[in-house]
C-alpha positions in Angstrom: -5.8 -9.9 -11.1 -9.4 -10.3 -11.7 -10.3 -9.8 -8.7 -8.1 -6.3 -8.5 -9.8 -5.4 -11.0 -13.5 -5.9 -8.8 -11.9 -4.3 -6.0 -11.0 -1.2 -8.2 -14.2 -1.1 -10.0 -15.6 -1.5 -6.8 -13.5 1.7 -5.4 -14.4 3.4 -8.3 -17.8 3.3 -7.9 -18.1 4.5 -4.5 -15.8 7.4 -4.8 -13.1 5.4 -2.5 -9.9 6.4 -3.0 -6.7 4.3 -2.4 -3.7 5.7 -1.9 -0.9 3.0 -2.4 2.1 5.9 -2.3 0.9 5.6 1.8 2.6 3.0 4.4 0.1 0.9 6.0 0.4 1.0 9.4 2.5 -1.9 11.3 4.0 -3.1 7.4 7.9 -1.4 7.3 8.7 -2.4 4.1 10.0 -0.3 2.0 7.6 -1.4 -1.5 10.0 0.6 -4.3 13.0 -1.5 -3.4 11.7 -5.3 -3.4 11.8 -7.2 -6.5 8.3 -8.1 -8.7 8.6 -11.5 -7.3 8.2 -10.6 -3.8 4.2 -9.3 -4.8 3.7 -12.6 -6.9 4.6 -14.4 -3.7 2.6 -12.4 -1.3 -0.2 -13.1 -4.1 0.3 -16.8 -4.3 0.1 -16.5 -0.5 -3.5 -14.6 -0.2 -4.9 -17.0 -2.6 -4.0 -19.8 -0.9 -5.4 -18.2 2.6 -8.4 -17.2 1.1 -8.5 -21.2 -0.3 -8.3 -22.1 3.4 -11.1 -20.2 4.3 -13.0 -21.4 1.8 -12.0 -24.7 2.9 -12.8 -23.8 6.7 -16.6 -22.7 5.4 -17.1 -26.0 3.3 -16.2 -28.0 6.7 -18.6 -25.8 8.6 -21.6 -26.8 5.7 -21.1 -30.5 5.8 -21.0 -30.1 9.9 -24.0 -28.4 9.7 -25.7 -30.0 7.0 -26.3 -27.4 4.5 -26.8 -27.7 1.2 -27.4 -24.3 -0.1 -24.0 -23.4 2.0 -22.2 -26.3 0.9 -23.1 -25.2 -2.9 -21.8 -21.9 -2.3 -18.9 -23.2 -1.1 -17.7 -25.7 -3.7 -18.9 -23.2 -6.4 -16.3 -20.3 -4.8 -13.9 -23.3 -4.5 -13.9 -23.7 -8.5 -13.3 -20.4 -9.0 -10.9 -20.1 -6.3 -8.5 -22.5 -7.8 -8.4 -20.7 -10.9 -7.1 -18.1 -9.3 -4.6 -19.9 -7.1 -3.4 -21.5 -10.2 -3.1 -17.9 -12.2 -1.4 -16.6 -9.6 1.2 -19.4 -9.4 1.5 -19.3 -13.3 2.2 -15.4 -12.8 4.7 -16.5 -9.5 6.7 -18.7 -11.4 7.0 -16.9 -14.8 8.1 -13.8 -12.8 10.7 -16.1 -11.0 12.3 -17.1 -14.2 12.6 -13.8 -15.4 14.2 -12.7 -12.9 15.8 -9.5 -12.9 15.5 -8.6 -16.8 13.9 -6.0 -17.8 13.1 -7.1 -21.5 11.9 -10.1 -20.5 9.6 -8.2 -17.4 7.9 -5.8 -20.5 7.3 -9.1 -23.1 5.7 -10.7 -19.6 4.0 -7.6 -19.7 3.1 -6.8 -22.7 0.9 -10.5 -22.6 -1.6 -9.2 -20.4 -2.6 -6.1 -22.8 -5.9 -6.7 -24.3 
């Protein structure tokens, strides 16, 4: 979530505008009808990509021998895991809610600030 909220900030500040109401090309799913789960799962899935590529970059450092990369890399690591492990948190709390609504807005009502 943290880093939705870069990406929006990020938006914001260069007048980009996102339009999530339209269908990305080559994706046919139909986003009003699948359950909350189905996005904590896609989540849990881009984290753990972008954890590979982090991964990918860390071999290439210790190939190449350097430091200043490998640094990088272990640093983004850290932070990476963070968010793989808030992201399975969210994934598995969403999973045993299940279908209830009460339950979804107390979830929900955790994240207000």
């Amino acid at each position: 979530m943290e880093h939705s909220v870069l990406v929006r900030d990020f938006c914001n500040s260069n007048n980009i505008i996102i339009d999530m109401s339209t269908p990305i090309d080559g994706l046919d799913i139909d986003l009003k009808i699948l359950p909350i789960t189905h996005f904590s799962i896609v989540t849990v899935d881009v984290e753990n990509e972008t954890t590979d590529l982090y991964n990918d970059l860390l071999e290439m450092a210790h190939e190449s021998n350097n430091g200043f990369i490998k640094k990088f890399a272990y640093d983004f690591l850290a932070e990476q895991q963070e968010e793989t492990d808030k992201a399975l948190s969210i994934c598995d709390s969403l999973k045993n809610i299940g279908d209830s609504r009460s339950l979804l807005q107390l979830f929900d009502n955790t994240f207000e600030g």
